[in-house]
C-alpha positions as CSV (number, residue, x, y, z in Angstrom):
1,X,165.5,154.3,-81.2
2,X,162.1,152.7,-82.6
3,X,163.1,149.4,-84.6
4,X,161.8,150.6,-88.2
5,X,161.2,147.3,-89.5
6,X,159.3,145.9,-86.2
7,X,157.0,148.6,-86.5
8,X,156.3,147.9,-90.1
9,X,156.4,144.0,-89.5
10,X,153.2,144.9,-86.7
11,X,151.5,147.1,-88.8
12,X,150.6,144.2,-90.7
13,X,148.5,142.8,-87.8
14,X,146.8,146.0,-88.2
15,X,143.6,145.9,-90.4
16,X,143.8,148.7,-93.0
17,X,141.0,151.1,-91.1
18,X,143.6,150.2,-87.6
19,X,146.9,151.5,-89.2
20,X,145.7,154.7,-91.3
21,X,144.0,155.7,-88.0
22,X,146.8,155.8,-86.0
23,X,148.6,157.4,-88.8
24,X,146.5,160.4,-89.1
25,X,145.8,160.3,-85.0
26,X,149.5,160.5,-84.6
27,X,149.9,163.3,-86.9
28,X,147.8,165.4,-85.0
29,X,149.2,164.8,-81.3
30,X,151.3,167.6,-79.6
31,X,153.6,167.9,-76.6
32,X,153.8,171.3,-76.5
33,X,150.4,171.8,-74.4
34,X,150.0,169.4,-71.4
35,X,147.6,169.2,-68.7
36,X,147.9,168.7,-65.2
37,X,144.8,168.1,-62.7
38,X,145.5,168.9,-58.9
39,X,143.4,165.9,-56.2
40,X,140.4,166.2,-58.4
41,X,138.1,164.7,-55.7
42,X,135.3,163.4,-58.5
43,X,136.5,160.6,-60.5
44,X,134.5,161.2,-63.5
45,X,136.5,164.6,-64.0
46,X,139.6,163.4,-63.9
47,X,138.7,160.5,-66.8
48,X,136.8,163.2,-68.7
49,X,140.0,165.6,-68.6
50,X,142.2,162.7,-70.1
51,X,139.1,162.4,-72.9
52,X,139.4,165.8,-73.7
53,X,143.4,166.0,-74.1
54,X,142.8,162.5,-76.5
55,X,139.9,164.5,-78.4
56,X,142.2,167.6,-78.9
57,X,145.3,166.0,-79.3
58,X,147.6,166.5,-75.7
59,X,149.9,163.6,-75.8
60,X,150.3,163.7,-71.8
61,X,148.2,164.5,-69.0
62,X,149.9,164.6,-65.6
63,X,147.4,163.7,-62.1
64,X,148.2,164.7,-58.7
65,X,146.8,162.4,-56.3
66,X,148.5,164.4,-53.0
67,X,145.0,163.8,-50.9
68,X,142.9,162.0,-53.8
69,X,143.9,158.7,-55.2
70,X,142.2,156.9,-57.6
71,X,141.8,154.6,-61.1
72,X,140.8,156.3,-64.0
73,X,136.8,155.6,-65.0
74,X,137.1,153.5,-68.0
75,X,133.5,154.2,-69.2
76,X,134.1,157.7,-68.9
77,X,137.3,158.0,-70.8
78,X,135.7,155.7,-73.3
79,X,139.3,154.2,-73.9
80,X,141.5,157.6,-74.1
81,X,143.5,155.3,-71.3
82,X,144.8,153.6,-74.1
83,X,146.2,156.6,-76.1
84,X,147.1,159.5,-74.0
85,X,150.1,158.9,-71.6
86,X,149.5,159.3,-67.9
87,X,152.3,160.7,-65.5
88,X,151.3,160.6,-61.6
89,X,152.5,162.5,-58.8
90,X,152.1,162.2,-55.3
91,X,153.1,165.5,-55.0
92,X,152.1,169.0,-57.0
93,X,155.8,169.8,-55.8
94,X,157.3,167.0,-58.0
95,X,154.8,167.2,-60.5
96,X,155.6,170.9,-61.1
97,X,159.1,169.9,-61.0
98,X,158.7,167.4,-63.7
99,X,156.9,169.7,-66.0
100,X,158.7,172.8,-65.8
101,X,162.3,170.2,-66.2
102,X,160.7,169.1,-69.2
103,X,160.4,173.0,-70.4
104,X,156.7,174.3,-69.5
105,X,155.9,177.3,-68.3
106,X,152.8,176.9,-65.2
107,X,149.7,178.5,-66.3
108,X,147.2,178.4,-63.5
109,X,143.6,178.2,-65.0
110,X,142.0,180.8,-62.3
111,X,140.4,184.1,-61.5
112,X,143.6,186.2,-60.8
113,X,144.2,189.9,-60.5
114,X,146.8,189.6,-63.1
115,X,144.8,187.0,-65.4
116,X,144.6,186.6,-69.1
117,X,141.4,186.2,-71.1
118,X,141.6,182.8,-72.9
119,X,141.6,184.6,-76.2
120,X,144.4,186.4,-75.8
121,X,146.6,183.6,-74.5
122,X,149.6,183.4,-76.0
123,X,150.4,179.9,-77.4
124,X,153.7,180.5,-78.7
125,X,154.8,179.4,-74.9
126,X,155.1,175.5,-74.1
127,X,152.3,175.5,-71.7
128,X,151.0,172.7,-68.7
129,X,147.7,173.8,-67.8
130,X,146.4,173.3,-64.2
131,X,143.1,172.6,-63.4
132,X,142.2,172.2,-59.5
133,X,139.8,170.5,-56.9
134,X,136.2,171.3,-57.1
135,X,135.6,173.2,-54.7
136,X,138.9,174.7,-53.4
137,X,140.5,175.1,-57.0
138,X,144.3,175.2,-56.9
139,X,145.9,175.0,-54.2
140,X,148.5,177.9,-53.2
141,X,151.5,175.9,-53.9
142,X,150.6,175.9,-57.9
143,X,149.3,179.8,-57.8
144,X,152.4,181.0,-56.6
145,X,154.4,178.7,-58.8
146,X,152.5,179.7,-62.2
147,X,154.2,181.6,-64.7
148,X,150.6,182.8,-65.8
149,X,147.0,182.6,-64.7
150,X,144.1,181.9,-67.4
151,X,140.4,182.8,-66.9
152,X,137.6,181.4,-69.1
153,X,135.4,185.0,-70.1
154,X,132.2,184.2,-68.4
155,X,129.2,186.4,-68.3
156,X,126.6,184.8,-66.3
157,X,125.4,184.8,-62.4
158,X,127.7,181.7,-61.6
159,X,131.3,182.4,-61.9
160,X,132.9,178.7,-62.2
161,X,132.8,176.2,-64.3
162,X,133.3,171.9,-64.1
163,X,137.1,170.9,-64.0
164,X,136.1,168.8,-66.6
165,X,134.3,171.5,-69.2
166,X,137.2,174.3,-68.5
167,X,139.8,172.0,-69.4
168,X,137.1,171.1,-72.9
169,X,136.9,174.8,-73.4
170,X,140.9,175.4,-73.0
171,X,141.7,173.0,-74.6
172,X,139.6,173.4,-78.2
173,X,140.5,177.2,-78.3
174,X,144.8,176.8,-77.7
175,X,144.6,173.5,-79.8
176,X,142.6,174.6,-82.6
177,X,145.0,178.1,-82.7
178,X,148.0,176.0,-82.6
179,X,147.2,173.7,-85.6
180,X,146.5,177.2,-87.4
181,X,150.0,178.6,-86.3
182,X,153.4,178.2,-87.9
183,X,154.7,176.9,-84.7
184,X,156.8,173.4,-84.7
185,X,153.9,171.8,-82.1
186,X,153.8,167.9,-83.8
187,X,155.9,164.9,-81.9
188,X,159.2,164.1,-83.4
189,X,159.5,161.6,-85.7
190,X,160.8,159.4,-83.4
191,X,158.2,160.4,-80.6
192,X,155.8,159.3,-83.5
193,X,156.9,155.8,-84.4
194,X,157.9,155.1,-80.3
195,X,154.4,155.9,-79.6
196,X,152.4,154.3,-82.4
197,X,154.4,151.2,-81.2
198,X,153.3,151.8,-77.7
199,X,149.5,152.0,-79.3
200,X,149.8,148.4,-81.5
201,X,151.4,147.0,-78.4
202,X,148.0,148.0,-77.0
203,X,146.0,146.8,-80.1
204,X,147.2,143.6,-80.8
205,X,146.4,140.4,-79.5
206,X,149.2,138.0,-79.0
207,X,151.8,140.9,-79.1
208,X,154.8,139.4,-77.3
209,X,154.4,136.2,-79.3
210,X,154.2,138.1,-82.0
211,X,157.4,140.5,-81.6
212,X,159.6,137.1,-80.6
213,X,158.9,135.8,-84.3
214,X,160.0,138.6,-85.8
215,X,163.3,138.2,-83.3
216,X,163.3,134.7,-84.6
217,X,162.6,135.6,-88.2
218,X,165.3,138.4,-88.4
């Protein structure tokens, strides 16, 4: 459990503009969309994913590095590193593990026989979205794992899109449906408080020093 009174104690290292920010941020993150990209080979696209699930609100965004390993592009994710929680697999066999564990259904963002149109996707479902390579897309493993596969309408001579807009696109249209829905999509309280802790322990200068004099003080 969150210590109340620590979190409160921090916020006032916060300046005012700090702390209602990370109120109203918080308010707005969900858990019950994730994303998960499969050995994106482009760096950029992986850091402009996890800057899209910040912008819209995904709490969590899971990266297989199976073939591809690398750090996330600071300039690119233009500090989402900070704010959206990163799990990594080495595996998309454990990461699919984890997720569905954790209650998600697999929805495979590709051209299927048996796809569904974004607009009719039904959100009602806790839902990890899979984006793959780009080139190869996903690989077989995740398309006979999903639970669903997702195509973007498209209408034009080419018939793909970057890892990193699909994910954009996705993304805006499930989010912006969700916050519109009667569904119970927000973090818990708790979830809340742990991770606007997590975020001042990101924030603030000092922090440790800081936490032991409240120790000291209480």
């Amino acid at each position: 459990m969150t210590d109340i009174k620590l979190l409160e104690y921090l916020e006032n290292h916060l300046t005012e503009n700090r702390r209602n920010r990370f109120h109203k941020v918080i308010k707005q993150r969900t858990k019950h969309f994730t994303v998960a990209t499969e050995d994106v080979y482009q760096l950029h696209n992986t850091s402009a994913v996890m800057r899209s699930c910040d912008v819209f609100g995904i709490q969590e965004l899971h990266i297989v590095e199976e073939v591809n390993s690398k750090s996330i592009d600071r300039e690119i994710a233009m500090g989402a590193q900070k704010w959206v929680d990163l799990d990594r697999f080495h595996s998309v066999k454990d990461c699919i593990a984890s997720v569905k564990e954790k209650g998600y259904q697999i929805v495979a963002t590709t051209p299927h026989t048996n796809d569904c149109l974004l607009q009719d996707f039904d959100i009602t479902k806790k839902s990890c979205f899979f984006f793959g390579r780009e080139t190869e897309g996903l690989s077989q493993e995740v398309l006979d794992a999903a639970d669903c596969y997702l195509k973007i309408p498209m209408v034009g001579f080419t018939e793909s899109l970057n890892i990193s807009v699909s994910a954009a696109i996705v993304l805006q249209d499930v989010t912006s449906r969700l916050r519109q829905s009667d569904l119970a999509w927000q973090l818990s309280e708790e979830e809340q408080r742990a991770k606007r802790l997590d975020w001042m322990k990101k924030s603030i200068k000092s922090y440790d020093q800081i936490v032991e004099r409240f120790y000291q003080e209480h």
